[in-house]
C-alpha positions, -999 to 999 in steps of 0.1 A, spaced: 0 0 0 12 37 -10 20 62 18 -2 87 21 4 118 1 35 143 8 18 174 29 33 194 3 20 180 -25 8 207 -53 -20 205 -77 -7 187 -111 2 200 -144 -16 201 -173 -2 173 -198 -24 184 -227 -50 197 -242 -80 185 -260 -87 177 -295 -119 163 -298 -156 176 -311 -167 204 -335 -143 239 -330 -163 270 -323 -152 306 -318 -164 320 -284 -161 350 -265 -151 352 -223 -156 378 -200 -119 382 -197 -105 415 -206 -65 412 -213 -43 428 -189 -13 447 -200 18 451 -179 45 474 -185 65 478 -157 86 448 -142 117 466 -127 116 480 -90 93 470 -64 59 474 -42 60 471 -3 34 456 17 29 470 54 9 457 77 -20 484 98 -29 482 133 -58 505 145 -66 517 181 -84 536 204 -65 561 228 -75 533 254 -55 502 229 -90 486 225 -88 475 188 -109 490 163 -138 463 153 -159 489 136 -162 484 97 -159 514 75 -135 534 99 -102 523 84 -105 540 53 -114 571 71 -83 574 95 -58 566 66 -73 596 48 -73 616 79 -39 606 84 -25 614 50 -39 649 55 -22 658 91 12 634 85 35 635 52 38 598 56 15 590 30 8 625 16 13 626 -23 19 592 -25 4 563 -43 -8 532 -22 -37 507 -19 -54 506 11 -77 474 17 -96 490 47 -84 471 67 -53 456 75 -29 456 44 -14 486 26 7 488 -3 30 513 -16 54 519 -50 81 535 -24 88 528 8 78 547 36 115 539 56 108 532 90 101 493 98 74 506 121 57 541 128 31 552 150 6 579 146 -27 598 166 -52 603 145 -83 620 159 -116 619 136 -140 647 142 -178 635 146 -207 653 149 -238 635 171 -268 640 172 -289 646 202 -286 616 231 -315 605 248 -306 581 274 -325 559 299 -299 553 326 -293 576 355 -257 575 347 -265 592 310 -274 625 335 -243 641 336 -244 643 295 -260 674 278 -293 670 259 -278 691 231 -268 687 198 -227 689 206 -193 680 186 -172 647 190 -142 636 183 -125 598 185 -84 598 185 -70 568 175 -40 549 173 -22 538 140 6 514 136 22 513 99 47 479 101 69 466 72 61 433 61 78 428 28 95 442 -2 86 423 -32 100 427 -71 78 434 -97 92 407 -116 68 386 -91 34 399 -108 55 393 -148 64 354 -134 29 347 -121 15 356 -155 43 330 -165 23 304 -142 52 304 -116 43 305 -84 68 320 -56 74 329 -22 52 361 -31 30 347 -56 -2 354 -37 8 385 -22 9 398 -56 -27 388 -62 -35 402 -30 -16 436 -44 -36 439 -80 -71 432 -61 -63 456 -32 -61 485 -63 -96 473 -75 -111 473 -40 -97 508 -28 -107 525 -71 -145 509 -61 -146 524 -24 -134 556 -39 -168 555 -59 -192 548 -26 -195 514 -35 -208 479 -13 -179 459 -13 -189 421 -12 -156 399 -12 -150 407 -50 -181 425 -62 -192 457 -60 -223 474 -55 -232 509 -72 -261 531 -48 -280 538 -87 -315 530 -94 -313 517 -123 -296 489 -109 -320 482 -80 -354 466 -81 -378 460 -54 -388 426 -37 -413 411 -14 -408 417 19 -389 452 20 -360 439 1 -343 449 -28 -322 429 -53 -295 447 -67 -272 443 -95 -233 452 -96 -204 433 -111 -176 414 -101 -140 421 -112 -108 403 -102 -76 394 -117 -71 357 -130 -40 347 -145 -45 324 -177 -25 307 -207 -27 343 -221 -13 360 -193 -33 385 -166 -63 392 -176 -95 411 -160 -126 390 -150 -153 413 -149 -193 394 -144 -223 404 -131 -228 405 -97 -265 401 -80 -272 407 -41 -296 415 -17 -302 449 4 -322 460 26 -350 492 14 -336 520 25 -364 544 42 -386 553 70 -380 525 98 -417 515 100 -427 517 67 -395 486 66 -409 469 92 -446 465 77 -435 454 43 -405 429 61 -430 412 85 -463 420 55 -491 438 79 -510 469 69 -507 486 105 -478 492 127 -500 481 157 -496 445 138 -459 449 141 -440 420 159 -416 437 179 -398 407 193 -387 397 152 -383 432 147 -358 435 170 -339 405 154 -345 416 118 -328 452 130 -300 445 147 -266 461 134 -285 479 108 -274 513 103 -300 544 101 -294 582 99 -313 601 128 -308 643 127 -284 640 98 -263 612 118 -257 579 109 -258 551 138 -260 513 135 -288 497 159 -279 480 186 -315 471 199 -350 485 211 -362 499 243 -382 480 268 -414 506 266 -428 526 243 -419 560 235 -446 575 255 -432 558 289 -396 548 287 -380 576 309 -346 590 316 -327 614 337 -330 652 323 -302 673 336 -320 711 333 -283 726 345 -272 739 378 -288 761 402 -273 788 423 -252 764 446 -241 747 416 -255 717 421 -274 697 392 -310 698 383 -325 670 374 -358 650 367 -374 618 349 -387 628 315 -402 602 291 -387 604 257 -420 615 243 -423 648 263 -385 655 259 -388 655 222 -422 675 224 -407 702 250 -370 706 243 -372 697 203 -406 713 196 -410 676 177 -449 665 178 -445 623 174 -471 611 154 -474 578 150 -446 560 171 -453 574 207 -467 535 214 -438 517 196 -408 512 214 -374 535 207 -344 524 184 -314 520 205 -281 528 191 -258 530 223 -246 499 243 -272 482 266 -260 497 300 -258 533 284 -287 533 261 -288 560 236 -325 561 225 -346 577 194 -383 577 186 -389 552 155 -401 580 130 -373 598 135 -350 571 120 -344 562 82 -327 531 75 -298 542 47 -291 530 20 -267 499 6 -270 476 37 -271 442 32 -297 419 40 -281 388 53 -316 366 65 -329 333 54 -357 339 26 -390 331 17 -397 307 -13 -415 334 -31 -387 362 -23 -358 334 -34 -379 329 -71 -383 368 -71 -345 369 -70 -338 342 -94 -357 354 -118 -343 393 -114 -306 377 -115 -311 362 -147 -300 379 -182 -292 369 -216 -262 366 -230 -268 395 -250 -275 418 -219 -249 403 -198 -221 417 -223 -236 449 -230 -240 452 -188 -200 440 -187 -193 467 -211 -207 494 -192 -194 485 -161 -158 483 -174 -165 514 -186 -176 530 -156 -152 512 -132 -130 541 -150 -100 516 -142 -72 537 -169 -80 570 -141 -69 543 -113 -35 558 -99 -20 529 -89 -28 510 -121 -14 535 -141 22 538 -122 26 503 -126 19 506 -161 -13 484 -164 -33 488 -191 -70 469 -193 -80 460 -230 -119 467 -232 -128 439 -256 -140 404 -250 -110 376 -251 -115 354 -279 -116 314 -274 -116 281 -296 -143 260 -281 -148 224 -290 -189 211 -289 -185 173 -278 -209 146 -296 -238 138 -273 -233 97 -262 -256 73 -270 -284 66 -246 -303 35 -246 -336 25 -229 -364 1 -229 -360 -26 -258 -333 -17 -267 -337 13 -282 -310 35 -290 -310 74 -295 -290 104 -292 -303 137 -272 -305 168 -292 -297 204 -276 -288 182 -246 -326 171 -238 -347 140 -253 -385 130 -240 -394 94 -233 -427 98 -255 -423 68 -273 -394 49 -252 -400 26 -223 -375 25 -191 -346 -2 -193 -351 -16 -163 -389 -8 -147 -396 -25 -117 -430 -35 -103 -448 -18 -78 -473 -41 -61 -478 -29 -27 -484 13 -25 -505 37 -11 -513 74 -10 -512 100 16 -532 132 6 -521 162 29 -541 183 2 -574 194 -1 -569 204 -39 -560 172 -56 -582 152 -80 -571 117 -65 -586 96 -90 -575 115 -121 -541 110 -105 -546 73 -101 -562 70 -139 -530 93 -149 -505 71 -131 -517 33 -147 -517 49 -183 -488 66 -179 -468 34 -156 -484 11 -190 -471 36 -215 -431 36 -198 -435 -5 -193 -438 -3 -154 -463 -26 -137 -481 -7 -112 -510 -22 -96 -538 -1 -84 -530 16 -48 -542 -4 -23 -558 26 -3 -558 66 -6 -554 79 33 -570 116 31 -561 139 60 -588 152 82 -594 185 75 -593 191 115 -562 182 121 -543 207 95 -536 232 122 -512 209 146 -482 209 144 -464 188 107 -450 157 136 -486 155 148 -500 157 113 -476 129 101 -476 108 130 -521 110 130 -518 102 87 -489 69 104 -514 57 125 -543 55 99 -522 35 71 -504 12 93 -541 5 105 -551 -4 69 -519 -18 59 -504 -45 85 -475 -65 79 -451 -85 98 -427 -68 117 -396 -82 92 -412 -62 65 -427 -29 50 -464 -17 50 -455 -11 14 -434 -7 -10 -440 26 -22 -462 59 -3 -468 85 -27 -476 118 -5 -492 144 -20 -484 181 -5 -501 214 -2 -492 236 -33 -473 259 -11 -436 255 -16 -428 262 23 -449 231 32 -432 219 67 -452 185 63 -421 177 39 -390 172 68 -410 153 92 -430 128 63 -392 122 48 -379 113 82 -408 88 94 -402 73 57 -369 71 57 -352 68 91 -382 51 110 -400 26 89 -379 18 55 -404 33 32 -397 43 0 -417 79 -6 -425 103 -36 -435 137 -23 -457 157 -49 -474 188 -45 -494 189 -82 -508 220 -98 -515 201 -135 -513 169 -135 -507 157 -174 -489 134 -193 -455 148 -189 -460 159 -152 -466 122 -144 -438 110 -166 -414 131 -147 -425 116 -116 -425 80 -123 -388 86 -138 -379 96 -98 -399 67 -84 -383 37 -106 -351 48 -95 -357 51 -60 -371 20 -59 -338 5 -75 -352 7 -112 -332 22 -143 -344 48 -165 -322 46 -189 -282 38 -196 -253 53 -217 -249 26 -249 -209 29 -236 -221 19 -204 -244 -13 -216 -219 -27 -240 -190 -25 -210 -168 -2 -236 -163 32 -215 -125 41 -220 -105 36 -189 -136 25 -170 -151 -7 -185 -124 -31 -181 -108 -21 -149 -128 -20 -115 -137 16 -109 -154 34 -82 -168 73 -89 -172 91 -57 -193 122 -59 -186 147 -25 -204 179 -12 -208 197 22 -238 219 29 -235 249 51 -273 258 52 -292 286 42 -285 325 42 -287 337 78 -285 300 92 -248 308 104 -251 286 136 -267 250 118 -240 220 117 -229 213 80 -236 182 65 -213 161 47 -223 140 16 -205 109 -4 -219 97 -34 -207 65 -50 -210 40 -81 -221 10 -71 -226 -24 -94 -201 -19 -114 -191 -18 -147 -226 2 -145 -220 37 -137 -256 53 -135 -263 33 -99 -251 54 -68 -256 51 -29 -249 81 -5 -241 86 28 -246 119 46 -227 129 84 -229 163 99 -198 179 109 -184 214 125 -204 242 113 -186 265 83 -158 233 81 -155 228 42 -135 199 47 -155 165 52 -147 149 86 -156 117 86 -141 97 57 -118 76 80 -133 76 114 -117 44 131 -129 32 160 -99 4 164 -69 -11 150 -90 -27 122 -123 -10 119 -134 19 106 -166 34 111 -165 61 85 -177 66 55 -156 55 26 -154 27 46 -192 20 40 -187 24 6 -160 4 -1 -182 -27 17 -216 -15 -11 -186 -18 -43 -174 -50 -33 -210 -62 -23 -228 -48 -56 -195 -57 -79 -181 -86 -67 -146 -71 -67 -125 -41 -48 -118 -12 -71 -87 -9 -86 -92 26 -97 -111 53 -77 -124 85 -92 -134 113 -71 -154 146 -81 -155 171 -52 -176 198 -52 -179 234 -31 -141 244 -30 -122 276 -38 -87 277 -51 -70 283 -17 -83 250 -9 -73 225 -32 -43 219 -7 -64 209 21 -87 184 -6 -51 171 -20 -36 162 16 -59 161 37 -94 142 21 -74 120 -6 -51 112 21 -80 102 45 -94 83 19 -63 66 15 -62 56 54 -93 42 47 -87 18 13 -55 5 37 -77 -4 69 -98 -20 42 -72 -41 32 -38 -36 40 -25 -51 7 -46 -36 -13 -36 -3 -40 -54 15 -61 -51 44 -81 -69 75 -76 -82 104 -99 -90 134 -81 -111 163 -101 -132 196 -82 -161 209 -98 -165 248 -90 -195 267 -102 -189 293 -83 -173 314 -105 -174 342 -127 -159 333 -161 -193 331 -191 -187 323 -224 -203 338 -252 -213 328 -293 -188 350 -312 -215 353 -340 -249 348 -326 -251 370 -293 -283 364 -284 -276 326 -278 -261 307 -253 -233 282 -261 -242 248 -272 -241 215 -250 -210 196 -247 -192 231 -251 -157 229 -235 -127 248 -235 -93 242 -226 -72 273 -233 -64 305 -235 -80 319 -207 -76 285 -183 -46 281 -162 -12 281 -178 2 257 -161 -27 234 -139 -50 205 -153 -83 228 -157 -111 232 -181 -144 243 -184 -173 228 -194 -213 236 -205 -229 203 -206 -260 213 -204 -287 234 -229 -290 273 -214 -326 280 -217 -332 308 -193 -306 329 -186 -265 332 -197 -248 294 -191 -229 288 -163 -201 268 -175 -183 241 -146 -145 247 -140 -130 214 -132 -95 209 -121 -74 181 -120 -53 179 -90 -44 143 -92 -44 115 -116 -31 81 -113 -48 66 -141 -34 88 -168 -64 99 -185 -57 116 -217 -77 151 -220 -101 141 -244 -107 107 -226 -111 130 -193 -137 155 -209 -157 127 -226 -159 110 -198 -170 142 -176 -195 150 -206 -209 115 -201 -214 117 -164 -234 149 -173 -261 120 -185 -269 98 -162 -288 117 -143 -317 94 -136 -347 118 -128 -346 143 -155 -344 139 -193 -317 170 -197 -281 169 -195 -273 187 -163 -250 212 -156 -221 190 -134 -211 157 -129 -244 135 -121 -220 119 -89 -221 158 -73 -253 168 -84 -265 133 -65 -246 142 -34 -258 178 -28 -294 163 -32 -289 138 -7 -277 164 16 -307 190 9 -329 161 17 -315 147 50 -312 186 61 -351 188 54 -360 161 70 -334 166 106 -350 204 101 -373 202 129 -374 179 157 -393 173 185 -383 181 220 -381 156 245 -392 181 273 -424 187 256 -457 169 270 -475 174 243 -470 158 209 -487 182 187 -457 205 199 -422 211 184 -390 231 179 -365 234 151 -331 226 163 -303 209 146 -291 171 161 -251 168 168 -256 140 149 -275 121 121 -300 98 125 -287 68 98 -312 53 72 -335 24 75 -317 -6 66 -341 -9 39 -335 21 20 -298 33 27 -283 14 -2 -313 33 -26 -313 57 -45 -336 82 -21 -325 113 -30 -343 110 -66 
């Protein structure tokens, strides 16, 4: 058995490029970077800000401000050309001579009036009155780096510097966009105009910017500039927020308890101030008191007396309150010294992000406003390069950059389409990277003796559904028999809670369906859902299936039900219930390159951090693998939760002795050899969900735990492994050099001129754009001990793109990763809500996330479920 890799090990090189399918001439959304200047250098320093008291600045947004402040009052910086990141890094063309300086800066503030609650806040004057902050600033030296460094990494070699460099280029980008009063969002940018904005549900606004970052290619640097898409908060009167957010017509409807959540750390401008929130108060406007301080009498001593906020603002401001003298006050001081203002006094500003889960309806909203067509995603790329004004950039232009402002043109190749097969052996070939089963039955149907249906909605026509299912099961070759009951909820009971309502809709089917103990009620239940997409019956009815009783289960929630609606459906349910749909022709006849002959296992791997706003829920870890091989369309998955945030899976070698492992390439390994008959002698792994910085950490840390795991197996045993990521998180699009308006064709891939220069990488549009500009996949290579040639490697990517059992398109990523982040969706539904063992009742629940997953029935882990 191999060692386990070298902790150094780097990402391998590319040994060649592709040949294969039908050249095409495309456009990318890389702009080519010119670089003049390679002799002298840049210096990075390192900033450390302060208070007078050395408590460290936490604040966002204040950096920027004390370097200009300082630039103005010191001749450090003054008439000098640097990039500032706002936070901790500056860079300079000269240096600044010292190893380490130190410098007060105070910041001028003006406040607006305080209105405390706390005695203490007495001895403070209601008036408006001027502020000022001093701070501390630490300049350090960190390095002195050659230009040269940017000219080799355009080269592809990497250095000591290499990403210090990157960091340099982006820093330029990031201070030119704050100059302009932009959002800054990792690399995207966020313009306060209009035009850009458009209103949601739920007094939120999507809002359109672009991306832009450096990328270094086979062509050298180059500028990746994309469009950007995120979500803000309305800017506006407080209340007027707060009705739309929570959707009530009157603010006496207002839930103050979630409006206290939904406000935190948002900022608002109160007198011409701006102040982020830091809460609410306790009582309303019209009660919540504080000490006044009138001033001293004629012994010097302070006057003072308890005013409510209401009848200081009335008295002492001449401010009549209107409407918010019952709603509590916005509190923008620190919980011990409360600094308070009535709620129509404060306007929420403007470019604030809104960072909380979403509704379905809000998340479709924003899906649909994020889409445009290739033709208006280059003509918004245009403007935006345009008005990004990077040639006025003073930095830029001292190191002698230069940004070309046309598209970079590429050679595409379109691969061929394979060969499916299906039901009597019928061969075809997909067009535009679809085909329909109109006239085809299903390879391998299976029969479906022993179902049911649960009906959790009040809206579907049952027996047209039945009548729909037995022509449409007839038509596709499946033998379905008729169901042997339809369970219909009480209409009573749609108010408990969805564990009472599953556990009630339980009790009346295993009633009417007994079986021994050993064995299921049935083979299939088909439960049918409310319309509404937010449907919490969904979690709970998936778990009972799943985890308690072995039970194979189609959730539907039907607004047509036709011939094609039906199909769909019965595509998801033969392969759940270990049926195939269809195969690749290579696949059948046991003649996929590299695959066929050898014993080889395809691992598909994803981790799921949870929704926007969910910052605090576990991650869940999912492995997808082949299984009866030489097939390659079968897969079983097993899912773990792990550290919240942790990209890296946990549990792939979790031994519990000297010769057993209870992880999860363990399990797998025991389903190949079960399913196959043999160990693998080659192992393929697509990962999915990781950035460049790291495929270090995927390289030596999962491949090597995988490797731990193959030698607990079986100490004697070797094989060779393949490892590939997936990213489509990124911003590279590709365009039709002659026909604008379309999207690239399926099987489009491209190899060159703008991919690495040196690394294994491609990208690749499997799939047919319909709605919307393509997202292409970026694999990378990393390793590859089975010395796949590059066409043999993108063919059989392409390939894996359709077997994707429960749709008839080619989809956008390997089918092994799409698999895997649909297993983990599902088991993250289904653990979503949980009941509490301290909780009498049963018709009572809370949502709360287990340490650890409940495993599968026996009966359905080694299906495919997440279909």
């Amino acid at each position: 058995m191999r060692k386990t890799l070298n902790s150094n090990h780097v990402p391998m090189a590319r040994r060649g490029l592709g040949s294969k399918g039908a050249k095409i001439q495309l456009l990318a959304n890389h702009f080519r970077v010119g670089l003049s200047k390679n002799d002298g250098y840049f210096y990075h320093y390192n900033v450390a800000l302060c208070y007078q008291d050395g408590h460290a600045v936490e604040v966002k947004g204040v950096g920027r401000k004390v370097i200009d402040k300082l630039c103005e009052t010191y001749d450090v910086l003054r008439n000098k050309n640097f990039a500032y990141d706002g936070e901790k890094s500056l860079f300079t063309l000269r240096s600044l001579h010292h190893k380490k300086q130190e410098f007060i800066v105070v910041l001028e503030e003006v406040s607006s009036t305080r209105v405390g609650s706390n005695p203490s806040e007495a001895t403070k004057r209601m008036k408006h009155q001027s502020r000022s902050k001093t701070f501390k600033v630490e300049i350090s030296h960190v390095s002195k780096i050659p230009l040269q460094e940017i000219t080799d990494a355009l080269r592809g070699q990497e250095s000591e510097h290499y990403q210090e460099a990157f960091n340099f280029l982006d820093t330029i980008l990031r201070q030119n966009a704050a100059k302009q009063g932009c959002l800054r969002i990792h690399k995207s940018y966020f313009h306060d105009n209009q035009k850009n904005i458009t209103n949601l549900e739920g007094g939120i606004q999507c809002c359109r910017g672009f991306h832009s970052s450096f990328r270094v290619t086979q062509r050298g640097l180059s500028l990746n500039v994309d469009v950007s898409t995120t979500l803000l908060v309305k800017p506006g009167p407080v209340v007027d927020f707060l009705l739309q957010n929570q959707n009530v017509q009157k603010p006496n409807l207002i839930d103050w308890t979630k409006a206290k959540r939904m406000l935190k750390n948002l900022r608002i401008k109160a007198n011409n101030t701006q102040r982020k929130i830091t809460g609410l108060s306790e009582k309303s406007c019209m009660t919540q008191n504080f000490l006044f301080k009138h001033g001293n009498d004629a012994n010097g001593e302070v006057q003072s007396s308890e005013i409510t906020i209401y009848e200081y603002f009335k008295r002492h401001k001449k401010i009549e309150l209107c409407y918010s003298v019952d709603m509590p006050c916005i509190n923008v001081g620190k919980p011990k010294r409360p600094i308070y203002y009535p709620m129509e006094l404060c306007t929420l500003v403007s470019l604030q992000r809104y960072t909380k889960p979403l509704a379905h309806k809000q998340r479709a909203q924003l899906i649909l406003e994020s889409r445009t067509s290739p033709r208006e995603r280059k003509e918004a790329l245009q403007y935006s390069l345009r008005n990004s004004r990077y040639g006025d950039e003073p930095m830029l232009r001292s190191l002698g950059i230069t940004i070309e402002p046309s598209f970079t043109q590429v050679d595409g190749r379109v691969l061929q389409p394979p060969t499916l097969i299906v039901g009597r052996g019928q061969n075809f070939c997909p067009r535009n990277g679809s085909w329909n089963f109109n006239d085809k039955k299903l390879i391998e149907p299976v029969k479906i003796k022993r179902w049911a249906i649960v009906n959790f909605s009040s809206q579907c026509d049952t027996k047209h559904l039945c009548s729909m299912i037995k022509k449409c099961s007839e038509m596709k070759g499946m033998l379905i028999d008729p169901p042997f009951d339809i369970f219909e909820e009480d209409i009573r009971h749609r108010n408990e809670s969805p564990f009472a309502r599953v556990a009630r809709m339980y009790e009346m089917v295993k009633a009417k369906l007994p079986g021994p103990p050993t064995h299921p009620l049935a083979q299939l239940l088909l439960c049918i859902l409310p319309v509404s997409r937010n449907c919490n019956i969904y979690g709970p009815w998936k778990r009972r299936c799943l985890v308690d009783e072995g039970i194979a289960t189609q959730c539907i929630a039907p607004t047509k039900i036709n011939d094609h609606y039906i199909i769909n459906v019965l595509l998801k349910i033969n392969a759940k219930l270990g049926g195939m749909n269809s195969f690749l022709l290579t696949e059948f006849k046991h003649s996929i390159p590299l695959f066929s002959k050898i014993p080889t296992l395809v691992i598909g791997m994803d981790v799921s951090h949870g929704s926007q706003g969910q910052s605090e829920a576990l991650s869940i870890a999912a492995v997808v693998s082949s299984r009866c091989w030489p097939q390659i369309s079968r897969y079983k998955a097993v899912v773990r939760t792990q550290s919240s945030k942790v990209e890296i899976v946990q549990s792939l070698f979790k031994p519990v002795s000297d010769t057993k492992d209870d992880g999860i390439i363990s399990e797998l390994l025991k389903d190949f050899q079960t399913t196959s008959g043999v160990k693998p002698q080659q192992i393929i792994i697509f990962r999915d969900g990781v950035s460049e910085s790291q495929f270090n950490q995927v390289l030596n840390i999962e491949l090597n735990e995988i490797i731990k795991a193959c030698k607990c197996y079986d100490e004697s045993w070797c094989p060779k492994f393949t490892l590939i990521v997936a990213q489509k998180n990124h911003h590279t699009r590709f365009f039709k050099a002659n026909s604008p308006q379309e999207n690239v064709s399926p099987g489009t891939v491209i190899d060159n001129t703008i991919c690495h220069p040196k690394d294994n990488d491609f990208y690749m549009c499997a799939h047919a754009g319909r709605i919307g500009t393509s997202r292409p996949t970026h694999y990378h290579v990393l390793y590859d001990e089975i010395g796949f040639s590059a066409d043999n490697l993108q063919e059989f990517v392409h390939s894996l793109c359709y077997v994707h059992q429960r749709s008839t398109n080619a989809i956008s990523i390997v089918a092994p990763i799409y698999y895997a982040d649909l297993a983990a969706a599902q088991i993250a539904q289904f653990i979503k809500y949980d009941e509490s063992e301290n909780l009498s009742s049963h018709n009572e629940f809370i949502s709360q996330i287990p340490t650890e997953l409940p495993r599968l029935h026996e009966r359905v882990a080694d299906s495919m479920f997440f279909c």
